[in-house]
MMTF fields as JSON, N, C-alpha, C and O atoms, coordinates in Angstrom:
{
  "mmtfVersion": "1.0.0",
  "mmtfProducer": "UNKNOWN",
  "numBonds": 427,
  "numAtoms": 428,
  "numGroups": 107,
  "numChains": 1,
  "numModels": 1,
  "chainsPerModel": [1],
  "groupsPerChain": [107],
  "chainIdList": ["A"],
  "bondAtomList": [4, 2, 8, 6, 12, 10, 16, 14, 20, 18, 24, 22, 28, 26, 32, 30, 36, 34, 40, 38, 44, 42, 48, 46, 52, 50, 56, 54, 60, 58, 64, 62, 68, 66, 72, 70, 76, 74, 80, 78, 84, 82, 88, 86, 92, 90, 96, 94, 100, 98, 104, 102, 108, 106, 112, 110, 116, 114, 120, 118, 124, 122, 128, 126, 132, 130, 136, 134, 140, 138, 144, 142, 148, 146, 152, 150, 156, 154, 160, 158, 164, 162, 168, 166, 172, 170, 176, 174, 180, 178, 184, 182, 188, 186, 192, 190, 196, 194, 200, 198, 204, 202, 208, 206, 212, 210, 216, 214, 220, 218, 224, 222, 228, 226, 232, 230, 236, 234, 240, 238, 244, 242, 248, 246, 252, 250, 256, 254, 260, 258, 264, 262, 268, 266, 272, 270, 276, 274, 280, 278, 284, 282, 288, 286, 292, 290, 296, 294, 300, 298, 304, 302, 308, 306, 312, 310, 316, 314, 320, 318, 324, 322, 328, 326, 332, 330, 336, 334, 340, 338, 344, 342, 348, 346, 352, 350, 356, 354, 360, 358, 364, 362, 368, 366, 372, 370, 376, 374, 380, 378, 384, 382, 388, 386, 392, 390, 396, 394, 400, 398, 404, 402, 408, 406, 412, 410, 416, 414, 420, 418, 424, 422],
  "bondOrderList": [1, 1, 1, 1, 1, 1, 1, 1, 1, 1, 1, 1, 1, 1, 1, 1, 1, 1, 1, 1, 1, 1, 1, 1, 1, 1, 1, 1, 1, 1, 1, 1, 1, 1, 1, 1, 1, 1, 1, 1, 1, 1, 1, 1, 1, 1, 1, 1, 1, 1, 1, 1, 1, 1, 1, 1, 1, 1, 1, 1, 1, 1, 1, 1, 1, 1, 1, 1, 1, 1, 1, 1, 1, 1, 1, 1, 1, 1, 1, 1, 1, 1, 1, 1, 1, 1, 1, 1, 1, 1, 1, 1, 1, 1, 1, 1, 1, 1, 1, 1, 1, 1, 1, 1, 1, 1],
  "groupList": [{"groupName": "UNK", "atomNameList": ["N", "CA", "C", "O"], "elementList": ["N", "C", "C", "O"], "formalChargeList": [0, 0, 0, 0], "bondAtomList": [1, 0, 2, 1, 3, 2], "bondOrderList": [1, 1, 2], "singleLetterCode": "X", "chemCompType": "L-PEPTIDE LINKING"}],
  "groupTypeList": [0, 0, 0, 0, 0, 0, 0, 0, 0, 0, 0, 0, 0, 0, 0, 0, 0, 0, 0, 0, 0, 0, 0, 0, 0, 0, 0, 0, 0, 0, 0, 0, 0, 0, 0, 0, 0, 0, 0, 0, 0, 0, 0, 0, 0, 0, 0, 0, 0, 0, 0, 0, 0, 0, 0, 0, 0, 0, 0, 0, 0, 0, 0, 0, 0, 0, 0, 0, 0, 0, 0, 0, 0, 0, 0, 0, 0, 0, 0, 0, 0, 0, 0, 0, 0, 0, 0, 0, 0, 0, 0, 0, 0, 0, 0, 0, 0, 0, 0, 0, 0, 0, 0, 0, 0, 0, 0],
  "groupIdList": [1, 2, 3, 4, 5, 6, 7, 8, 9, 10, 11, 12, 13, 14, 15, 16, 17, 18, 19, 20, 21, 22, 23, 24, 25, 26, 27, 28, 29, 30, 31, 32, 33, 34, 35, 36, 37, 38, 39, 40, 41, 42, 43, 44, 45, 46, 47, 48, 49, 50, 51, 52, 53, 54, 55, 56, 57, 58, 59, 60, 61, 62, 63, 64, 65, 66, 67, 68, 69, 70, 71, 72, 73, 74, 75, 76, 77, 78, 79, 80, 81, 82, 83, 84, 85, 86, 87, 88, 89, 90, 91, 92, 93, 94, 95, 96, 97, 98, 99, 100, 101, 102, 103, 104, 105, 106, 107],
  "secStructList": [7, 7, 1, 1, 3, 3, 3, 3, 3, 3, 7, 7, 7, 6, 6, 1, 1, 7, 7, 7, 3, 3, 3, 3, 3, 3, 3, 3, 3, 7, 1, 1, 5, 3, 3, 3, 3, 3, 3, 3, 7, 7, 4, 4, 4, 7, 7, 6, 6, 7, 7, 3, 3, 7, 7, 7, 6, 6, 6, 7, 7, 1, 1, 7, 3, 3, 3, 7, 6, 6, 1, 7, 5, 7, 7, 5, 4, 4, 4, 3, 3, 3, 3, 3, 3, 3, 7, 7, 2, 2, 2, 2, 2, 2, 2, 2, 2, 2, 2, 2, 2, 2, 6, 6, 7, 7, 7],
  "xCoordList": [-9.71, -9.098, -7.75, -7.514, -6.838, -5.696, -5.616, -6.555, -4.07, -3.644, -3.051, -2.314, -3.71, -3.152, -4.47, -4.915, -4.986, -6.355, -7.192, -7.332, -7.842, -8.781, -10.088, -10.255, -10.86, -12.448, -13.614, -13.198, -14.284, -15.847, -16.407, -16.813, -16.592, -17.006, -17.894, -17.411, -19.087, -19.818, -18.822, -18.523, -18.279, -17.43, -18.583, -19.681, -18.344, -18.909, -18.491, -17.295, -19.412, -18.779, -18.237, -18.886, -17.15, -17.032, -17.982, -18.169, -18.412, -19.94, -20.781, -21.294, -20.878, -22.024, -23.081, -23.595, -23.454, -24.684, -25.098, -26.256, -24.35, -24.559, -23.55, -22.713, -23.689, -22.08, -22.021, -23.165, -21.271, -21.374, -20.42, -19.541, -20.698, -19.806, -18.666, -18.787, -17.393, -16.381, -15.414, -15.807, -13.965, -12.731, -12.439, -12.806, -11.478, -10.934, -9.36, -9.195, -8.61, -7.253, -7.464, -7.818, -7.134, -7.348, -6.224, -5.224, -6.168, -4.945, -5.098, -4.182, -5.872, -5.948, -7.557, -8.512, -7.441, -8.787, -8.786, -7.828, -10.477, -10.557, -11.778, -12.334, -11.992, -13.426, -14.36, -15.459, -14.528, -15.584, -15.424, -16.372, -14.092, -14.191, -12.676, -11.777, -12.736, -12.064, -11.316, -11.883, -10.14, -9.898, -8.83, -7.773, -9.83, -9.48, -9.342, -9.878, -8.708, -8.514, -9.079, -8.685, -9.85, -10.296, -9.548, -8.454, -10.071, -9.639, -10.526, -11.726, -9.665, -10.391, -9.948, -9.035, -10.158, -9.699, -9.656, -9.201, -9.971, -9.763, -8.582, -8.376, -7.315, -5.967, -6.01, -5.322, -7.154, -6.645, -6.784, -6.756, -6.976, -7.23, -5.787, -5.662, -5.16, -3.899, -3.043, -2.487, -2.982, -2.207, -0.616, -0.561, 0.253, 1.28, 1.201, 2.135, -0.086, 0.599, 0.216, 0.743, -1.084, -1.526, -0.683, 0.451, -1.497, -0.14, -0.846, -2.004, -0.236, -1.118, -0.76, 0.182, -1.886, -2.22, -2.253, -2.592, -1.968, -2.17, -2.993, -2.528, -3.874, -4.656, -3.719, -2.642, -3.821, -3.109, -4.455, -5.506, -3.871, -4.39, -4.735, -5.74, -3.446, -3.285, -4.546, -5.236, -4.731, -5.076, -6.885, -7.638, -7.345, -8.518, -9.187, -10.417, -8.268, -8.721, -8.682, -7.747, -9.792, -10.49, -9.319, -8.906, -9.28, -8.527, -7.657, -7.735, -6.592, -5.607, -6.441, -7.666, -5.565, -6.199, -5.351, -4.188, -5.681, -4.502, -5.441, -6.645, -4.85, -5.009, -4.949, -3.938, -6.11, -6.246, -6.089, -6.964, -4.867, -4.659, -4.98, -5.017, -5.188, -5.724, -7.75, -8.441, -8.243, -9.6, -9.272, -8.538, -9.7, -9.624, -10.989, -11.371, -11.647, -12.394, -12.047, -11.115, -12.736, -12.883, -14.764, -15.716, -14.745, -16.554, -16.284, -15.383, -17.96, -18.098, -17.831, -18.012, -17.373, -17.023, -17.91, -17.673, -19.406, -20.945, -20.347, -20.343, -20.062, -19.906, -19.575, -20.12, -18.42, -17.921, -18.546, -19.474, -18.092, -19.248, -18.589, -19.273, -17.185, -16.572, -14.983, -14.41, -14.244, -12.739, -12.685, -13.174, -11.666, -11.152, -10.097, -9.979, -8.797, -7.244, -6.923, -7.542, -5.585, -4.823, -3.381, -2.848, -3.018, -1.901, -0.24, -0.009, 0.448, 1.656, 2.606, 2.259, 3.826, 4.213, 5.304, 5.772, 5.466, 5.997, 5.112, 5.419, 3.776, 3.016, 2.417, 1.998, 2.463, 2.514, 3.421, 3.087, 5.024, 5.698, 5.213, 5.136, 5.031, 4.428, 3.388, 3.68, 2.395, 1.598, 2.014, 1.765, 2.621, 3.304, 3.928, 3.589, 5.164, 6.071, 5.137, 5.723, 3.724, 2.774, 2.165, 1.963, 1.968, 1.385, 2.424, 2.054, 3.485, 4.622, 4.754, 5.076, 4.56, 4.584, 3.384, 3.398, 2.26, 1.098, 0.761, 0.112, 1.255, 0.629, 1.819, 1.883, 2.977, 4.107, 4.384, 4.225, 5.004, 5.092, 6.806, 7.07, 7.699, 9.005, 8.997, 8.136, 10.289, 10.702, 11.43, 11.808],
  "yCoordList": [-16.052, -15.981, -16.679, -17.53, -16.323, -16.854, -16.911, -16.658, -17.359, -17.994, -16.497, -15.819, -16.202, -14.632, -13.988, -13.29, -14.238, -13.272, -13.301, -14.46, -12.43, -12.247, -12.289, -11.627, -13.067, -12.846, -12.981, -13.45, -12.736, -13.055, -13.983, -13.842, -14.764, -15.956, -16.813, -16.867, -17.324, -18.38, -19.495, -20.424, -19.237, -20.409, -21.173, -20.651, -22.232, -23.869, -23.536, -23.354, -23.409, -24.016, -25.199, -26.055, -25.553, -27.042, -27.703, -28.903, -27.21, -28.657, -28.807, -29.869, -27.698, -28.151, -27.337, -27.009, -26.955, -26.374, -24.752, -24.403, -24.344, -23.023, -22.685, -23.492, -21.17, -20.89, -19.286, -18.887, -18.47, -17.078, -16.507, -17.212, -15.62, -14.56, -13.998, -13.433, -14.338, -13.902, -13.483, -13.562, -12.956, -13.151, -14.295, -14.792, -14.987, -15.601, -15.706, -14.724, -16.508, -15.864, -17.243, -18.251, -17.076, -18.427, -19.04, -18.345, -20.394, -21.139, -22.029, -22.849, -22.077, -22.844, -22.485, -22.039, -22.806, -22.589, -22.985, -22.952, -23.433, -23.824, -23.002, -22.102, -23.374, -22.629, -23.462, -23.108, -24.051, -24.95, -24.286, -23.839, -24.357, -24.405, -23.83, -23.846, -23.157, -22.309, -23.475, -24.508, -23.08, -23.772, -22.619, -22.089, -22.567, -21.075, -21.394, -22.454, -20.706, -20.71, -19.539, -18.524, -19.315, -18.466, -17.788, -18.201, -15.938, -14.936, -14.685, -14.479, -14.714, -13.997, -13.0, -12.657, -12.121, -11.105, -11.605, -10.755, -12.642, -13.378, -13.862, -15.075, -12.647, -12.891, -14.046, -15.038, -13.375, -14.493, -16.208, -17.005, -16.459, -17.762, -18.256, -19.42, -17.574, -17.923, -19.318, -19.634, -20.014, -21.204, -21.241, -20.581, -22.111, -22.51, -22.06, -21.537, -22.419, -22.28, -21.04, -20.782, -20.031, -19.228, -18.186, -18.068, -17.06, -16.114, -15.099, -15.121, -13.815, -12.482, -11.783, -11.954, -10.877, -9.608, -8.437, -8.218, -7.81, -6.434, -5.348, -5.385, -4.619, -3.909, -3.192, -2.91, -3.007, -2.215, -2.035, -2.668, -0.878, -0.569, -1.438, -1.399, -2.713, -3.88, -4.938, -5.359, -5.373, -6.766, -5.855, -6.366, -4.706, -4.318, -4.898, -4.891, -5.721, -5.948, -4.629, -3.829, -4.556, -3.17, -3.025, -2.085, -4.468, -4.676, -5.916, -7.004, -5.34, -6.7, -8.175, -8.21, -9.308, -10.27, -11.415, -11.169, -13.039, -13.939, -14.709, -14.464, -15.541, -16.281, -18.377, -19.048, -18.659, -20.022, -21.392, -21.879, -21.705, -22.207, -23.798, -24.729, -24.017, -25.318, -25.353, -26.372, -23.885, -23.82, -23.984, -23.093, -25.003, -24.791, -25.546, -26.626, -24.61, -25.248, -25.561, -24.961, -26.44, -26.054, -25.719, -26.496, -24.649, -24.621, -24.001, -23.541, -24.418, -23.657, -22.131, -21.224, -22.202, -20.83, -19.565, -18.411, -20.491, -19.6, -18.971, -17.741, -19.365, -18.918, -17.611, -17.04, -17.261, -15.829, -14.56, -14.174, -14.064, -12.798, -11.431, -10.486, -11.386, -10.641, -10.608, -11.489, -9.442, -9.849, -8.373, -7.306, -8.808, -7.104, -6.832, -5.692, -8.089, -7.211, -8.746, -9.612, -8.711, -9.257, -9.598, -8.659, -10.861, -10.849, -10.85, -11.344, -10.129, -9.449, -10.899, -11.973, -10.802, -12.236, -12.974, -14.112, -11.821, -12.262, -13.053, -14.225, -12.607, -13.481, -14.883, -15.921, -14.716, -16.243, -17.138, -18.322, -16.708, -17.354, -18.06, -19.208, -16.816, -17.33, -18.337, -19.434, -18.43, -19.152, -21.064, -22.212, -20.449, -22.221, -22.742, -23.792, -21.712, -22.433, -23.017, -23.837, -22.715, -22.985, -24.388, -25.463, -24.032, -25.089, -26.782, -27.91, -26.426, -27.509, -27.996, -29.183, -27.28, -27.317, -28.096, -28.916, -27.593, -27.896, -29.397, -30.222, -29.757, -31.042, -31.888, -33.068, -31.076, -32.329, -32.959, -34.131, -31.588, -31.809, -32.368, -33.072, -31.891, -32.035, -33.365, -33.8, -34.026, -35.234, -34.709, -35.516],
  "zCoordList": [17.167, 18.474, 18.444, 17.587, 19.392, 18.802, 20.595, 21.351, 21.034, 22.638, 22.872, 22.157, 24.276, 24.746, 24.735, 25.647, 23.773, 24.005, 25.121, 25.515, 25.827, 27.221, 26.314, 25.289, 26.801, 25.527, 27.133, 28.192, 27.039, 28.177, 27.792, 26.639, 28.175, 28.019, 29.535, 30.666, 29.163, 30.037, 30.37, 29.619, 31.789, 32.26, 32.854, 33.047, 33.093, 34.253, 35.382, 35.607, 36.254, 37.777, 37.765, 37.164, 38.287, 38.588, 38.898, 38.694, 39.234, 39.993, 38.766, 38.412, 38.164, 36.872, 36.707, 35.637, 38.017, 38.884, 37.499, 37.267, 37.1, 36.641, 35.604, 35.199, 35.095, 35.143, 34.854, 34.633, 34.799, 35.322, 33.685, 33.189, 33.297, 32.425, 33.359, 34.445, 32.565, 33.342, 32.332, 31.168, 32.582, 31.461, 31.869, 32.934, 30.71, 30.594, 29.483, 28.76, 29.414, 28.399, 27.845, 28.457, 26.374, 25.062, 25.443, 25.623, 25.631, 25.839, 24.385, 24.319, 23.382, 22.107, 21.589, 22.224, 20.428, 19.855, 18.144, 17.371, 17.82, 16.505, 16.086, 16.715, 15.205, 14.109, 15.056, 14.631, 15.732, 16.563, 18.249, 18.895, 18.694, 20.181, 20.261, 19.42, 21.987, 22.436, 23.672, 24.029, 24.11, 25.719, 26.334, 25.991, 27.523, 28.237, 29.56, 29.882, 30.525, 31.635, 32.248, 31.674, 33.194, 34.108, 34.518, 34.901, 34.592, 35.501, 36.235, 36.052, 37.418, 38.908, 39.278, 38.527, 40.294, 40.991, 42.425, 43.191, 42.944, 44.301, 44.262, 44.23, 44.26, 44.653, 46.127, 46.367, 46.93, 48.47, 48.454, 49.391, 46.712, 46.716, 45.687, 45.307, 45.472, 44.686, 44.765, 45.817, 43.761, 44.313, 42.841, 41.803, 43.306, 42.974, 41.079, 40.471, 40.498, 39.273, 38.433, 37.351, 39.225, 38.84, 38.575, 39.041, 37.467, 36.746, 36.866, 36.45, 37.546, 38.147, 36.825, 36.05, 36.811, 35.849, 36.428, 37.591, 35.778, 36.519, 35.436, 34.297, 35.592, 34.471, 33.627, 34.152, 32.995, 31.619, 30.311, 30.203, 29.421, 28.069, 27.205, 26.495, 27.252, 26.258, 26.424, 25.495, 28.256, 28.669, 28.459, 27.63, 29.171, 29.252, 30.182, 30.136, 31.553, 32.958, 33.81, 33.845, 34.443, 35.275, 37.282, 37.961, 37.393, 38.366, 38.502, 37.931, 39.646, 39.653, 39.09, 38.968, 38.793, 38.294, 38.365, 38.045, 38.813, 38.523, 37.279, 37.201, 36.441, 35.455, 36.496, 36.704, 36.783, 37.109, 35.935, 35.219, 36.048, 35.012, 35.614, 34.809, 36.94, 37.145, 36.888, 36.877, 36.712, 36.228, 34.642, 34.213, 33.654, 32.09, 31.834, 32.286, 30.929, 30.027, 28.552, 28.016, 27.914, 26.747, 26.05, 26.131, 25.567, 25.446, 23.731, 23.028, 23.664, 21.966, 21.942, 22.755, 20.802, 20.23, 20.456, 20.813, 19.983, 20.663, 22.036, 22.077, 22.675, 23.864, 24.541, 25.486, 23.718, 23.355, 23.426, 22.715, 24.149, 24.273, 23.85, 23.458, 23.958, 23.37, 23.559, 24.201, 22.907, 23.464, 24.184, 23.812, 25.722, 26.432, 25.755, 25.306, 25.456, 25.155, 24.817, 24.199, 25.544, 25.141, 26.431, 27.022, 26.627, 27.89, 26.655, 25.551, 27.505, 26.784, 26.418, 26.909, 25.512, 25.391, 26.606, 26.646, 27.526, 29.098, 29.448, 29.661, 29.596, 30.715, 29.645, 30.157, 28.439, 27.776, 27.963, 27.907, 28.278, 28.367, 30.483, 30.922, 31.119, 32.679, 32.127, 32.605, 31.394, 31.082, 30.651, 31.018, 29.862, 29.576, 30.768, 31.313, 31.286, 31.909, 33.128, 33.834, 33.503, 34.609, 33.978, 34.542, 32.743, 32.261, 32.151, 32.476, 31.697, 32.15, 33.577, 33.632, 34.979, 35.912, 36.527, 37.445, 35.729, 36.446, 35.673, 36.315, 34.169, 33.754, 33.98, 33.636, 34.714, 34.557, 33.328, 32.989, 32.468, 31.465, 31.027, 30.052, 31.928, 32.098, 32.793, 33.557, 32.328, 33.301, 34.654, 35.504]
}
């Protein structure tokens, strides 16, 4: 797995309580463990650092989609259930520059 990739994967609820098969896009990964950020299709919950998708051939999302980059896990590799596509190297670059934004990565 490499960063860009969309794979299905068992996310966590925040609370702990459960956790549901969803996409998600690789933000890093090793021979041990993955760290991914959640896709939703609950555009009406959109906030400041999230990065919208739109379905295409490449990504293999069924409908519109934002990328929650304040949702990140990191989980085992086991976890993986498969890969849909892939996000294009525009929306990697939306990806970081969210990620600078969102960890206050800039002075």
């Amino acid at each position: 797995m490499k960063k860009g990739d969309i794979i299905l994967i068992s996310f966590p609820f925040t609370d702990l309580t459960g956790s549901k098969l969803r996409p998600a896009v690789v933000l890093a990964s090793n021979e041990l463990d993955v760290t991914v950020a959640f896709i939703t299709t609950q555009l009406k919950w959109r906030e400041e650092f999230d990065v919208l998708l739109s379905p295409n051939l490449t990504n293999g999302l069924k409908m519109d989609s934002m990328i929650r980059l304040s949702k990140i896990a990191t989980l085992d590799v086991e976890l993986v259930e498969g890969k849909l596509g892939n996000v294009t190297t525009d929306d990697i670059l939306l990806i970081n520059n969210s990620l600078i934004k969102l960890f206050k990565l800039k002075n």
